[in-house]
Each structure stands twice: as C-alpha cells, then as structure tokens.
Short mmCIF file of the C-alpha atoms (twelve columns), coordinates in Angstrom:
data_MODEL
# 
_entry.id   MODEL 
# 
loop_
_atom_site.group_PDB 
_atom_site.id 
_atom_site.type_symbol 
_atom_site.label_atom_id 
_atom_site.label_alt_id 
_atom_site.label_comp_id 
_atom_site.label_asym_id 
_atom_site.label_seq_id 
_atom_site.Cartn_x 
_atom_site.Cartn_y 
_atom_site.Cartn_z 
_atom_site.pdbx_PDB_model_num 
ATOM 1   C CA . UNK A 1   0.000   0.000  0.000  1 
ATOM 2   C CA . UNK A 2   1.268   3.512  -0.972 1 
ATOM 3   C CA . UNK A 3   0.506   6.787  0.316  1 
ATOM 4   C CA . UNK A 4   -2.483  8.632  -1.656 1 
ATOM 5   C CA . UNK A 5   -2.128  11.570 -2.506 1 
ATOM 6   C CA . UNK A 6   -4.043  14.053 -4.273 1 
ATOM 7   C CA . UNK A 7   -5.145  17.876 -4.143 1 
ATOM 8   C CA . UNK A 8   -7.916  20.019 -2.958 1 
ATOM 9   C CA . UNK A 9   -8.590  23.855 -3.198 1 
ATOM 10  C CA . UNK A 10  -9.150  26.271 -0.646 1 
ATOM 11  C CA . UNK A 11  -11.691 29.052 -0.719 1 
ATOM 12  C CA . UNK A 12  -9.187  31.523 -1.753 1 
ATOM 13  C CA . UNK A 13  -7.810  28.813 -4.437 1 
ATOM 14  C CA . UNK A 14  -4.728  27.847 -2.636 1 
ATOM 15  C CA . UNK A 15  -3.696  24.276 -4.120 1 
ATOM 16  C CA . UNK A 16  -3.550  21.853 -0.720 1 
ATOM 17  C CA . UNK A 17  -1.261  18.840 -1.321 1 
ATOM 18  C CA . UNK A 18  -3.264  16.510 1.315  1 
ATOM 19  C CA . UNK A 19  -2.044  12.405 1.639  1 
ATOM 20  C CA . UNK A 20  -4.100  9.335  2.736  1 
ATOM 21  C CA . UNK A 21  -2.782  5.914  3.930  1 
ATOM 22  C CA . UNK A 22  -4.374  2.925  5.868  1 
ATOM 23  C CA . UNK A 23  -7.436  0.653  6.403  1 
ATOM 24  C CA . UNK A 24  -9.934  1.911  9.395  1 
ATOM 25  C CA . UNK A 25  -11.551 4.605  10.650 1 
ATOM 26  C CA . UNK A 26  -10.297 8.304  9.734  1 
ATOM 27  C CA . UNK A 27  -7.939  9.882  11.683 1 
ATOM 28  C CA . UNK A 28  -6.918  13.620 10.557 1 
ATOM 29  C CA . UNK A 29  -3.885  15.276 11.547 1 
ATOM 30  C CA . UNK A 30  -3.888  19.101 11.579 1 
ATOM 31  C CA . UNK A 31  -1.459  20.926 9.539  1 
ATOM 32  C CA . UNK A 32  2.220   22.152 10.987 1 
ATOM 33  C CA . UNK A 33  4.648   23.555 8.970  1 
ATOM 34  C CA . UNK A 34  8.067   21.677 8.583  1 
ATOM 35  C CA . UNK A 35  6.101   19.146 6.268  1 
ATOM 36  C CA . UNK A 36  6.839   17.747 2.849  1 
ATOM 37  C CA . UNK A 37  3.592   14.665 2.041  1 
ATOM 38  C CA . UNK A 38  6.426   12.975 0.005  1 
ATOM 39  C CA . UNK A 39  10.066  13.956 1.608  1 
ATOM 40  C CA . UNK A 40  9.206   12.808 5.485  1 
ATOM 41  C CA . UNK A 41  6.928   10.281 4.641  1 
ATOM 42  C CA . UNK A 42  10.075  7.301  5.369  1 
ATOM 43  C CA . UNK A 43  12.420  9.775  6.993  1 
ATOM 44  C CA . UNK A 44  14.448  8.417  10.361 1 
ATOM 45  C CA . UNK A 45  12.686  11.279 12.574 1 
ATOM 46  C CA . UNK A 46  9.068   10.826 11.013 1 
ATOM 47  C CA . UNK A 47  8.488   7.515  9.791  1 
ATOM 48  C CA . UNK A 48  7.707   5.800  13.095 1 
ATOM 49  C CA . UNK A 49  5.049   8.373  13.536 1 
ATOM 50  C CA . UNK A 50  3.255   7.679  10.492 1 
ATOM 51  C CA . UNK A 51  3.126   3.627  11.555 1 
ATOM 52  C CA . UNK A 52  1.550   4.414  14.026 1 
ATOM 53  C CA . UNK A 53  -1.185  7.352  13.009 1 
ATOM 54  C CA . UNK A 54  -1.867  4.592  10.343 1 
ATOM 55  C CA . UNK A 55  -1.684  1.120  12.584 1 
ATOM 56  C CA . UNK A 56  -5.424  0.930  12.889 1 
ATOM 57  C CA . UNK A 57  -6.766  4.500  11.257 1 
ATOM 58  C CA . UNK A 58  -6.944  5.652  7.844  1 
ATOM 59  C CA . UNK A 59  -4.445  8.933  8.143  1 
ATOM 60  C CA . UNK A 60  -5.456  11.997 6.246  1 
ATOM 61  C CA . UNK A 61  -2.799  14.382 6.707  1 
ATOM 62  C CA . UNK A 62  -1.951  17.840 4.141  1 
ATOM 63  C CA . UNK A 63  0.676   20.336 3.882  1 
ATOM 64  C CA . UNK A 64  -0.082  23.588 5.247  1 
ATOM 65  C CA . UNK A 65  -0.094  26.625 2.364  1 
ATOM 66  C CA . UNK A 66  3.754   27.491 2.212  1 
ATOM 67  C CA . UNK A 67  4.920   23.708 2.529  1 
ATOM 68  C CA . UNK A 68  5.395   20.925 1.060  1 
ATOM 69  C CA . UNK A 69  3.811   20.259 -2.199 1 
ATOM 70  C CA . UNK A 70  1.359   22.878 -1.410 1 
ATOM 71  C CA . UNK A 71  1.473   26.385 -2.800 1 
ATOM 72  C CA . UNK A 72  4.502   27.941 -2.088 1 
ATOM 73  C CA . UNK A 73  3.415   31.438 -3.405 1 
ATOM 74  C CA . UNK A 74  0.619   32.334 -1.391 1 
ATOM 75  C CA . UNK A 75  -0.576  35.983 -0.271 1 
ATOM 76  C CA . UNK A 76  -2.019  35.309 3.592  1 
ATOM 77  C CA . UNK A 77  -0.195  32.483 5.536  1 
ATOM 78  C CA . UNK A 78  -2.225  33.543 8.688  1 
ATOM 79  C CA . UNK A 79  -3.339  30.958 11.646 1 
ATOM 80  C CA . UNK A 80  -6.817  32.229 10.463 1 
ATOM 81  C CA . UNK A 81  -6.492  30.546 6.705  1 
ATOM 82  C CA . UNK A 82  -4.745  27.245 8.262  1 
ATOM 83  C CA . UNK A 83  -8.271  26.815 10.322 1 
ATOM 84  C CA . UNK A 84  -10.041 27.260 6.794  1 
ATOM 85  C CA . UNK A 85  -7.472  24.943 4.742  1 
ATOM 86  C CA . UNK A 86  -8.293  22.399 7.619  1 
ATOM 87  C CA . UNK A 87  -12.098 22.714 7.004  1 
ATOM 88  C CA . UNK A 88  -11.521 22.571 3.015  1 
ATOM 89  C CA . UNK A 89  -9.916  19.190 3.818  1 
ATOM 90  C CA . UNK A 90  -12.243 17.768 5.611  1 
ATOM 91  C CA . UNK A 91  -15.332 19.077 3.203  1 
ATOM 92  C CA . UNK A 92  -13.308 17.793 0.163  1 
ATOM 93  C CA . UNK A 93  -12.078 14.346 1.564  1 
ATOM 94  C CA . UNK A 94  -15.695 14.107 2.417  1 
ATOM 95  C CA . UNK A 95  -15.176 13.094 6.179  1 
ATOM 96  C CA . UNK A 96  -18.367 12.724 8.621  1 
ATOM 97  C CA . UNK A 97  -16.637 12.585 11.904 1 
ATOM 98  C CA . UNK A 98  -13.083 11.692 12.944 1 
ATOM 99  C CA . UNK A 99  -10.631 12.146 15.814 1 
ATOM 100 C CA . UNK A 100 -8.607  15.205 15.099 1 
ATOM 101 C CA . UNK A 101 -4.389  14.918 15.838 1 
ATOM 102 C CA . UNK A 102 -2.761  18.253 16.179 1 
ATOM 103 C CA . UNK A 103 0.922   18.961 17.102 1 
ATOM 104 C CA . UNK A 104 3.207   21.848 17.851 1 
ATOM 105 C CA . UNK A 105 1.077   25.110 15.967 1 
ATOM 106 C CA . UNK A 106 -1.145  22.053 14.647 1 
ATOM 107 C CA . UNK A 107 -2.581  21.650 18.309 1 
ATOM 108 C CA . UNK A 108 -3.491  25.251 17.994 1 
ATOM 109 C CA . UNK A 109 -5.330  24.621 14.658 1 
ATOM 110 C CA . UNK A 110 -7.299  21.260 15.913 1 
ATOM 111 C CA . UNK A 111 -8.084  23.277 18.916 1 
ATOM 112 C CA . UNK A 112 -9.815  26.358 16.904 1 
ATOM 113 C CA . UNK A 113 -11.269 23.629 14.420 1 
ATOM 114 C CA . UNK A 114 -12.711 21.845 17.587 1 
ATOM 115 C CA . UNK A 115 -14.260 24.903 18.776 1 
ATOM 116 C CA . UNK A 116 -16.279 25.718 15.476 1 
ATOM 117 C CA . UNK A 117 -17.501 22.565 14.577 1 
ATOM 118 C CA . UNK A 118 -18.130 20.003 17.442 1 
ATOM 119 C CA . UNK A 119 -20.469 17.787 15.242 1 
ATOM 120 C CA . UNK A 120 -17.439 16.691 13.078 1 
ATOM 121 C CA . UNK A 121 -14.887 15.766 15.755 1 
ATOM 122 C CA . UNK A 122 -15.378 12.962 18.038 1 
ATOM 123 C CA . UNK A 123 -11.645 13.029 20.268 1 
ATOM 124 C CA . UNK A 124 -8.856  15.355 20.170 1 
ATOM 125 C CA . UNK A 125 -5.398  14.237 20.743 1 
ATOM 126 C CA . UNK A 126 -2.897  17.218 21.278 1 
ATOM 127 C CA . UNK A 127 0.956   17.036 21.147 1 
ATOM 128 C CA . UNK A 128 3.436   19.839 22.364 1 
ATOM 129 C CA . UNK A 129 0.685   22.106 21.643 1 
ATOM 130 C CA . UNK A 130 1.222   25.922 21.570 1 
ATOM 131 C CA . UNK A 131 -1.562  27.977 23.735 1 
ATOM 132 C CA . UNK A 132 0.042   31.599 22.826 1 
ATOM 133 C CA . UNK A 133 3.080   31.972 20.517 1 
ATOM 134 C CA . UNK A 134 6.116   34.353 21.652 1 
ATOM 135 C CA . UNK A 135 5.031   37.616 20.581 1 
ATOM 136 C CA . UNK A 136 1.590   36.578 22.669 1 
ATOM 137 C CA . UNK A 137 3.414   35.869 26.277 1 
ATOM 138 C CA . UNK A 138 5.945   38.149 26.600 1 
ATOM 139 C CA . UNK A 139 9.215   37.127 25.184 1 
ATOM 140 C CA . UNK A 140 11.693  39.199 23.647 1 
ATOM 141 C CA . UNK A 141 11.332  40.450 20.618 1 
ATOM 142 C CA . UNK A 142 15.108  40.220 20.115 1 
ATOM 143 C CA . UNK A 143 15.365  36.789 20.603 1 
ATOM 144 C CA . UNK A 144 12.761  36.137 16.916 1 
ATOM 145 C CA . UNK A 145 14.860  38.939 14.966 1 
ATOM 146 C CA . UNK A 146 18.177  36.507 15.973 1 
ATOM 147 C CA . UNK A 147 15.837  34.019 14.524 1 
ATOM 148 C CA . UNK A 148 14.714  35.768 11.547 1 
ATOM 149 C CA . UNK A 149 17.855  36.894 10.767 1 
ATOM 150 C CA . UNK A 150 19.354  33.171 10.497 1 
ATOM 151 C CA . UNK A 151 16.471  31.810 8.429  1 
ATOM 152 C CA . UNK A 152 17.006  34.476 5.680  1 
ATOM 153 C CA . UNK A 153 20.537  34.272 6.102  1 
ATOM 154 C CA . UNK A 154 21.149  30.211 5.711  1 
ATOM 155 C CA . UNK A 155 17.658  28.615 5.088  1 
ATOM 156 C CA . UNK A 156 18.456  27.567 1.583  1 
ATOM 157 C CA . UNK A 157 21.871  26.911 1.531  1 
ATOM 158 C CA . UNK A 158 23.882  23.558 1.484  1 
ATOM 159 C CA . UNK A 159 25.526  24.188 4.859  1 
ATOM 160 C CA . UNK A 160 22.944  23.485 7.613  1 
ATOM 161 C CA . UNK A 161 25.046  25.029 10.462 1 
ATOM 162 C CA . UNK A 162 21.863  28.011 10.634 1 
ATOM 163 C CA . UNK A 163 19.367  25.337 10.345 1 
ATOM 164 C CA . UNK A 164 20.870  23.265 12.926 1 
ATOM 165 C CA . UNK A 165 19.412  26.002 15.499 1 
ATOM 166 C CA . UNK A 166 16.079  24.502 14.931 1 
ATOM 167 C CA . UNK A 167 16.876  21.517 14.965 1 
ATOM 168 C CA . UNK A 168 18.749  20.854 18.157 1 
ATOM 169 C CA . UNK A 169 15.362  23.054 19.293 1 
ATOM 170 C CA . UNK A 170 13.200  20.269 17.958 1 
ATOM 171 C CA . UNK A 171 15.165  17.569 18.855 1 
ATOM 172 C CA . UNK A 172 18.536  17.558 21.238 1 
ATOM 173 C CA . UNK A 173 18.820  13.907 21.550 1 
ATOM 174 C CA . UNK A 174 18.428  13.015 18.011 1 
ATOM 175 C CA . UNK A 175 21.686  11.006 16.590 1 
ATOM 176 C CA . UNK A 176 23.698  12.794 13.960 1 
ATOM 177 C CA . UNK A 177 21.872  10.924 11.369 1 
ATOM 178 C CA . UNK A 178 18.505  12.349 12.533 1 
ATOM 179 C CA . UNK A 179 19.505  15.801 12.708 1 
ATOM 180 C CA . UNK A 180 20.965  15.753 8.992  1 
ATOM 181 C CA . UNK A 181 17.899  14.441 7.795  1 
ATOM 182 C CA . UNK A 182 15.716  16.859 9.938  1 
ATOM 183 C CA . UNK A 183 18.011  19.839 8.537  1 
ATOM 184 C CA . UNK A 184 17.072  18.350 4.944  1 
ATOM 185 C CA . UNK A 185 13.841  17.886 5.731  1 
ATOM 186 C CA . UNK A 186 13.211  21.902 6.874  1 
ATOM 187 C CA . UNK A 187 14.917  23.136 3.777  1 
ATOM 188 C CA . UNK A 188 13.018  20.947 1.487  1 
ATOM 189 C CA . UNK A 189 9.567   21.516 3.059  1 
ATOM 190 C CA . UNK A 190 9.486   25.865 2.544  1 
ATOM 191 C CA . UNK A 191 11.582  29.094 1.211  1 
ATOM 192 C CA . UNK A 192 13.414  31.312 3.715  1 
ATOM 193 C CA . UNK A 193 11.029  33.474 2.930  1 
ATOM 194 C CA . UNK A 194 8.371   31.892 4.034  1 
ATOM 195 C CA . UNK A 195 10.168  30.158 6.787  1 
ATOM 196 C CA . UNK A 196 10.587  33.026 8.208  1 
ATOM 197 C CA . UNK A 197 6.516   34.329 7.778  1 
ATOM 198 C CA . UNK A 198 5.562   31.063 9.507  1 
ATOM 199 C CA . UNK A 199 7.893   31.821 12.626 1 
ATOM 200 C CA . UNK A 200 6.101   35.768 12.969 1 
ATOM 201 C CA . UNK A 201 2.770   34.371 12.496 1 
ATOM 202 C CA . UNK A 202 3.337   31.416 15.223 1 
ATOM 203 C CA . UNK A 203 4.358   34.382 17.234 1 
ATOM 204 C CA . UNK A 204 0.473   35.376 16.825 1 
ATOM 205 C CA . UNK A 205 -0.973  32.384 18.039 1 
ATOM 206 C CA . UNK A 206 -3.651  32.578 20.510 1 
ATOM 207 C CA . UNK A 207 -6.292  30.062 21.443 1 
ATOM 208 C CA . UNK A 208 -7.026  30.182 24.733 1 
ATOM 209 C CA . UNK A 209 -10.378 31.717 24.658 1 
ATOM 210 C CA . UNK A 210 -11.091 28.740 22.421 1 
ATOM 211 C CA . UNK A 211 -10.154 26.057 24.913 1 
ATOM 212 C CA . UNK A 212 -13.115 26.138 27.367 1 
ATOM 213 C CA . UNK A 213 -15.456 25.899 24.066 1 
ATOM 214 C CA . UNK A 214 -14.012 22.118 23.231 1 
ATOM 215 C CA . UNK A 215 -17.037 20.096 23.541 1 
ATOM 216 C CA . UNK A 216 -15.159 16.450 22.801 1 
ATOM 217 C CA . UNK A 217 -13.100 14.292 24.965 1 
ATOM 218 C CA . UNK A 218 -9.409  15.768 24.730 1 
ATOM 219 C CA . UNK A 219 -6.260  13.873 25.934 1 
ATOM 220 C CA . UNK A 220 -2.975  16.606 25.978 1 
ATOM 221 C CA . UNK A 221 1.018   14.937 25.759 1 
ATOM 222 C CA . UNK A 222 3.451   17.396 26.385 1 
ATOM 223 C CA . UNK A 223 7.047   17.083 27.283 1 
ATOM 224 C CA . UNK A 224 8.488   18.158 30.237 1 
ATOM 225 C CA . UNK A 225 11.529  19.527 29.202 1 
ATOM 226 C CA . UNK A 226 10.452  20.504 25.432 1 
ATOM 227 C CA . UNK A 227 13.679  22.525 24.180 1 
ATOM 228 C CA . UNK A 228 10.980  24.260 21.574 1 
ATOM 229 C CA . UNK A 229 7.420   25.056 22.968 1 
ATOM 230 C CA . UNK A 230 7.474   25.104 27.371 1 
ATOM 231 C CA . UNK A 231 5.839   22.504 29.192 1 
ATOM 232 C CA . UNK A 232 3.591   25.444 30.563 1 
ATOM 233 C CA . UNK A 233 1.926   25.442 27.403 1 
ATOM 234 C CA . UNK A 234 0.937   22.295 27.568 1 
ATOM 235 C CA . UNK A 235 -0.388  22.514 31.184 1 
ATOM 236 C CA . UNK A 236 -2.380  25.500 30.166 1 
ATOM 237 C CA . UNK A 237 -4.217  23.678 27.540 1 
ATOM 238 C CA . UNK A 238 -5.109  20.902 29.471 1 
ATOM 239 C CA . UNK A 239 -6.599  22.715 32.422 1 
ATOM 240 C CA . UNK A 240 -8.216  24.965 30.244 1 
ATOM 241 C CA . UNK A 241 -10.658 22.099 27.984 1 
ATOM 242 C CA . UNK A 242 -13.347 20.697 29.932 1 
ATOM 243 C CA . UNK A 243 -12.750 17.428 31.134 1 
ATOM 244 C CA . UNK A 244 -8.807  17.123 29.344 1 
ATOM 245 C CA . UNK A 245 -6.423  14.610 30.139 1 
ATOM 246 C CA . UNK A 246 -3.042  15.547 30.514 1 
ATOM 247 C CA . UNK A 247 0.403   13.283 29.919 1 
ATOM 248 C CA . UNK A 248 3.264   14.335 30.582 1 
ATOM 249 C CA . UNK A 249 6.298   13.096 29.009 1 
ATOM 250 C CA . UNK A 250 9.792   12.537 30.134 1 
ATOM 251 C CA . UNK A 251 11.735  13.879 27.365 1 
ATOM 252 C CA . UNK A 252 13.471  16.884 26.028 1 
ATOM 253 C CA . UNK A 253 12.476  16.236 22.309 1 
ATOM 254 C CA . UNK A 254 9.744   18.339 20.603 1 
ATOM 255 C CA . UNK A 255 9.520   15.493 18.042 1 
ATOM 256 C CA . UNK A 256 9.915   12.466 20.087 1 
ATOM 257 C CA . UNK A 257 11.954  9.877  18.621 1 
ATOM 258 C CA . UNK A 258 11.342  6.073  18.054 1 
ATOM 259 C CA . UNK A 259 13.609  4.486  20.716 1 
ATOM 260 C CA . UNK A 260 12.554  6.832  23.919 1 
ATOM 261 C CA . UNK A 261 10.867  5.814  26.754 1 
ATOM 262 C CA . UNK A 262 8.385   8.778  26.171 1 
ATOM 263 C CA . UNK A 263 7.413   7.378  22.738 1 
ATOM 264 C CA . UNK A 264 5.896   4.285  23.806 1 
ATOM 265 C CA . UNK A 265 4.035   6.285  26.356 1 
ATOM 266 C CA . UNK A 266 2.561   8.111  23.687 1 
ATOM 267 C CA . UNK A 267 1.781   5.305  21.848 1 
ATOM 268 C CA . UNK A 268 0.039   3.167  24.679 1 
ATOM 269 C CA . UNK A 269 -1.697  6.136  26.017 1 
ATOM 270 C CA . UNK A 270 -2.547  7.443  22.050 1 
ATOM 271 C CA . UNK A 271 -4.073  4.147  21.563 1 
ATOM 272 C CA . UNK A 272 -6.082  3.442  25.225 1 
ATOM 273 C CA . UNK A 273 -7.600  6.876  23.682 1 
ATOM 274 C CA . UNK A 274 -8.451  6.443  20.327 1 
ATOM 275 C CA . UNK A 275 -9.951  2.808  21.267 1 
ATOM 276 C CA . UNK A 276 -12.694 4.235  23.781 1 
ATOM 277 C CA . UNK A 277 -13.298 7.840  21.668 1 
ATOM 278 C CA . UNK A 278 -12.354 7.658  18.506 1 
ATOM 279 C CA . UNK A 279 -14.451 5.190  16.671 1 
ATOM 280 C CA . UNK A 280 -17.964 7.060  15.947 1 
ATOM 281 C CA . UNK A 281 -20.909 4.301  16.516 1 
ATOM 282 C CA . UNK A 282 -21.843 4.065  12.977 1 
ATOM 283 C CA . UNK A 283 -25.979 1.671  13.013 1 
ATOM 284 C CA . UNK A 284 -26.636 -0.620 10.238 1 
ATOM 285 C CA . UNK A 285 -29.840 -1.619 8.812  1 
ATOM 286 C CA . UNK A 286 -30.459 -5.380 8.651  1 
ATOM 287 C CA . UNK A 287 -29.402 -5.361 5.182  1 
ATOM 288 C CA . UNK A 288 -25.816 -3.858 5.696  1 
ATOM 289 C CA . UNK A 289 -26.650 -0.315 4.792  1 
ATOM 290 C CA . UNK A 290 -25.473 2.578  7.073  1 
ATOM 291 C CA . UNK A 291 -28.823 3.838  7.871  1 
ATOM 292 C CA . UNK A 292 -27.546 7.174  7.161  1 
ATOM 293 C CA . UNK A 293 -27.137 6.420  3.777  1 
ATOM 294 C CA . UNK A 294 -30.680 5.348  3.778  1 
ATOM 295 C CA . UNK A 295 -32.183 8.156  4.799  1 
ATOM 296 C CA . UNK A 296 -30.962 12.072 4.832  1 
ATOM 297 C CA . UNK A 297 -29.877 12.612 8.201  1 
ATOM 298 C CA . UNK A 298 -26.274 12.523 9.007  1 
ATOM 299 C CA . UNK A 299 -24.472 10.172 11.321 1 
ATOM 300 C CA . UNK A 300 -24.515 12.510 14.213 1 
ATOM 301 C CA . UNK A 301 -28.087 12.446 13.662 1 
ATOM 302 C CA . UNK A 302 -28.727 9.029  13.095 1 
ATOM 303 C CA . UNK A 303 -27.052 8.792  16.759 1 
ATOM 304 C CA . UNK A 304 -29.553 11.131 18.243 1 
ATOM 305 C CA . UNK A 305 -32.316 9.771  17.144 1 
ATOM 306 C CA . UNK A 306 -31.209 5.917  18.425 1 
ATOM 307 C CA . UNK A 307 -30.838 7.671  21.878 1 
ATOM 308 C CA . UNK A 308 -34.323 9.785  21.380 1 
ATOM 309 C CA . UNK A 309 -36.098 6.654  20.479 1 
ATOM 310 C CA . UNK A 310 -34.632 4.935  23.759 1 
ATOM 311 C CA . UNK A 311 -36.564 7.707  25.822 1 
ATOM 312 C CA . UNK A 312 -33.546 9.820  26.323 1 
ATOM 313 C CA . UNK A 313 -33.683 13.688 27.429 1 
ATOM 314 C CA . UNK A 314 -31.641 16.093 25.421 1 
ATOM 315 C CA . UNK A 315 -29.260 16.498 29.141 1 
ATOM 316 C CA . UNK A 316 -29.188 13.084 28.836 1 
ATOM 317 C CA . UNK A 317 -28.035 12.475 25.133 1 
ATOM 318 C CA . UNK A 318 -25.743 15.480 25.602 1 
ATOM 319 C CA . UNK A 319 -23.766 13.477 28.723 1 
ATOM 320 C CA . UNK A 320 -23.870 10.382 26.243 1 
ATOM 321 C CA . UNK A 321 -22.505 11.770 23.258 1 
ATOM 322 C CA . UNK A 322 -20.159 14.568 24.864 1 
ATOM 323 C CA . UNK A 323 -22.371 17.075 23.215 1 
ATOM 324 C CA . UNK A 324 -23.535 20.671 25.041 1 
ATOM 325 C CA . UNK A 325 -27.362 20.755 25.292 1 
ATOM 326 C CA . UNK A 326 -27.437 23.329 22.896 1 
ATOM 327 C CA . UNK A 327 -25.944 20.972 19.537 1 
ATOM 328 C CA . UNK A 328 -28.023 18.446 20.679 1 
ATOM 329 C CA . UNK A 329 -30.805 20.738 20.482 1 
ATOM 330 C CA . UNK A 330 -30.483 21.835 17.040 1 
ATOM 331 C CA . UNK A 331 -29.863 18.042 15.921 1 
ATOM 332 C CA . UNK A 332 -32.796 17.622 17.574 1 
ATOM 333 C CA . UNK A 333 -34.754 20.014 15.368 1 
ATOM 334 C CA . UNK A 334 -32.928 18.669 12.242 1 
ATOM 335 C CA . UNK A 335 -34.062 15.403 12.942 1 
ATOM 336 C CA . UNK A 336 -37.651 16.279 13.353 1 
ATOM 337 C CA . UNK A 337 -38.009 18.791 10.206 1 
ATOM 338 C CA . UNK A 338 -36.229 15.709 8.008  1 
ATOM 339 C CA . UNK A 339 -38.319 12.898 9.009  1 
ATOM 340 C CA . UNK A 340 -41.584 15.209 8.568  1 
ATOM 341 C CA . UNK A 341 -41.934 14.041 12.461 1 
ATOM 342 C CA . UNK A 342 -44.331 16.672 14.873 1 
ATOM 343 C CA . UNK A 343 -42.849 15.563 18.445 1 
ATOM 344 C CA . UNK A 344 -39.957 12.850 19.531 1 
ATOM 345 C CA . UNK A 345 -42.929 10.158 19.894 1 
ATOM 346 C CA . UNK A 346 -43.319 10.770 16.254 1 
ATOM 347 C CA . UNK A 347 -38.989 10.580 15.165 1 
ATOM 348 C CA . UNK A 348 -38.646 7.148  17.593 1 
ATOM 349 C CA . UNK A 349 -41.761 5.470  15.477 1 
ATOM 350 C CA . UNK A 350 -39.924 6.665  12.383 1 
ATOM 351 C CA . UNK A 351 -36.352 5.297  14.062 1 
ATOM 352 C CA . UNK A 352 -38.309 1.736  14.554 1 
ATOM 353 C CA . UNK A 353 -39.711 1.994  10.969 1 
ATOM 354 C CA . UNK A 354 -36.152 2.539  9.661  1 
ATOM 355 C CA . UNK A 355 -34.666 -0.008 11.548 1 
ATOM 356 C CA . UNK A 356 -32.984 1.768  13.832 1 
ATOM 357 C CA . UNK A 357 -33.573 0.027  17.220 1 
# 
C-alpha cells in the first residue's frame, strides 16, 4: 500500500497537497509547517510516527499553504487561513466525523477547528501544543529577529550550520543521522522566505479563549523539558478544555523519537484513547446499509435519534454523546423537520420503521 495523494482547493484557491494511507476509521492530523507529504513520509525522525497514526486509522494528513507540495506562493499564511485549509480538507475528503491529531502550531489549529464545529470531531489528541506563541506571552522580541535573521541568512543553503538552530530546538537527543535528515527535511519543506513568515505568524498564536469551548473528549502529551514550545503550554491547555487529560512526558524532544521511553508512552496512552473515543458508533440496517445512507440525516443524527427513540432527554443524550445541550438541540430540530416528524414520539416510530432500534 502507498501513500495517496491528491489535491484540494481552498476558498481563496490555494492548491492543498493533502495524503491518505491505511485501512480503518479516519484519523486527521492538523497541519504544521516543517512538512513535505512525500520527503518525510520514510524519513528516520518521522516515519515511526506515520506507523503508528496509520496502525489501525486511515491517516489523512496535508501540507499547510507554504509547505510541502502545497502552494509555495501564497498571499495570507495567517493561523486564520490554516483553520479554513483544515475545514476545506475535511469538506473535500468528504469526512463525517473523525478524531482530530494536532501537534506543535497544529494543536493550535485542531483546537480552533474543535471549537467551530463540534459535530465533526469525536476526540482530540494534542501534542506539544502551543496555547500563545512568543510575541503573545511576553518574550523578547530580540530573541525572533536573531531568529529571523538566520532563516534568511542560511535557510536555503547547502551548509545546515543556521538550520541546525532549529533543529537541536526540535530535537537535542536526536543522533547525527537524525539531525541531517531533519536539517534536509526543513529546507526541502518551505523558502526562507516563508520560513521566516511562519515563525512571525506562530508568534500570533492565541487560542485560549477557544479552549473552554471544546465540547469532545481531549487527551494533551506534552514534554516536560520541550527545548521548543514550554511545558507550561501544555499545562495550560489541558486545564483549560473541559474534562482534558493531561500526559506528561519525560523527554526533552519536541519530536519524540522512536527508541525513547516517552514514545511508547505516547503510543500506549494514544491508543487506550483512540480505542474508547475515537471510533464514531456508525448503526446498520439489517441489510448492511449505514442507515444514514438510507435516509438524509447525518451520522450525528442518526445517533440522536437511536438515543431519542430509547426515551432519552436532550441532558441526557448530551452526557452520552459529549455534546452541550445546545448541539443536541439543534440536531434535535434537524431530525424532526427531516423525518416530517411533529414531536420525539413521532422521530422514535420513524427510528423503529427505519430499523434503527
């Protein structure tokens, strides 16, 4: 089996290079830049990642705008436009509802995509997440000019002494052999110039006003001793969600590598998570048809109405499906103008008719 990979189109026509690989249920990984579909998808830092995003999911995964083999050339490279490339993913690859992955800026974008559309995710899983870039909590300024300064200056040439600066950031353990095929990987993946955009607008980065409006169950890994984003950050998101579960990890990798200790945490604790969360109950009809496709409700619907048809209150299917009273409300209303149904008596004779229960 090969990775997938085609294109999709944003609303302001950015071209998206987005990949798919694996058998299973979806699992979508927000977009972070330092990304190339094609360069890091067998590379010594990434490839143990993508085993396991794919053991037992289908991984849908795209390069941000700027990266990869997405436009290079684009106009706005704003957190704003990385929440709408997210949501032009989604819409295009036609996914229903999925556990959403985000890591490093990523976390930022699941979180915001969370937020705005709780009927499409059913988990989040967050990794080294950023809360509020620099610019946001109060570090020097100086310290991103140095920064800036060394992208521009060495981003694009064959010595990677001034991307090695990032890279001993992202990983200080890594063997030599990692770090020359993470300083590769960086040049590869984006210009100097736009290197240095995405490291003003991570600056930016703010979601914390976001975090108490994440209506699905949440799990947060962070490392304690993360040379690139503080373990602060990571705290901060996880006391911030409703109901988040926080890991902390005993390494001083932003990318953790294969043969930590810390990486098969992530992994056992990734997959205890994904096994009770992440699967959306999906009914089928006696003949093998997703009752969804038999009728023109969605899946989130098709839930609802199971749990109305069982006698349940809307507090009640809220508490069930991690929902707030208020979604569960409106799918409540959906329900009963598509089934042509004039009270919940009415939509749990239609769910029996249907096959439903």
């Amino acid at each position: 089996m090969v990775q997938e990979i085609r294109f999709v189109t944003s609303p302001d026509n950015v071209r998206l290079g987005c990949g798919s690989y694996g058998v299973g249920p979806v699992l979508v990984k927000a977009p972070n830049w330092l990304s190339h579909l094609t360069a890091d998808w067998e590379s010594s830092v990434w490839g143990h990642w993508w085993r396991e995003l794919t053991n037992s999911h289908r991984l849908i995964r795209f390069d941000q705008r700027g990266c990869g083999l997405s436009d290079r050339t684009v106009v706005d490279l704003g957190f704003e436009k990385w929440v709408s490339d997210l949501e032009a993913v989604v819409d295009q690859m036609q996914v229903d509802r999925f556990p959403l992955f985000g890591m490093s800026q990523g976390a930022a974008v699941a979180v915001a995509y969370a937020a705005r559309h709780p009927e499409k995710v059913s988990c989040l899983i967050l990794y080294g997440g950023i809360a509020r870039g620099w610019a946001r909590s109060g570090k020097p300024i100086e310290t991103s000019q140095a920064l800036a300064t060394l992208i521009r200056d060495g981003w694009e040439v064959d010595n990677p002494a001034f991307r090695q600066v990032f890279t001993s950031q992202f990983m200080p353990d890594a063997t030599k052999e990692q770090m020359d095929s993470f300083n590769e990987l960086s040049r590869m993946s984006t210009s100097a110039g736009n290197a240095v955009r995405f490291q003003e607008e991570v600056g930016q980065i703010d979601i914390v006003s976001s975090l108490a409006e994440v209506a699905c169950p949440t799990i947060v890994f962070h490392c304690r001793a993360d040379a690139r984003v503080p373990f602060e950050q990571g705290e901060q998101i996880a006391s911030l969600i409703p109901g988040a579960i926080f890991v902390p990890l005993e390494s001083r990798n932003h990318i953790l590598l294969e043969n930590e200790p810390a990486w098969r945490i992530f992994v056992s604790e990734f997959r205890r998570f994904t096994r009770a969360w992440g699967h959306q109950y999906q009914p089928y009809s006696v003949t093998g048809t997703p009752i969804s496709a038999k009728t023109n409700l969605t899946n989130r619907e098709v839930d609802v109405l199971r749990l109305i048809a069982l006698g349940k209150s809307d507090r009640q299917i809220a508490e069930d499906l991690t929902l707030s009273a208020k979604t569960v409300g409106n799918h409540v209303r959906n329900i009963l103008a598509k089934t042509d149904s004039v009270n919940r008596t009415a939509a749990a004779i239609h769910a029996a008719r249907i096959g439903l229960l």
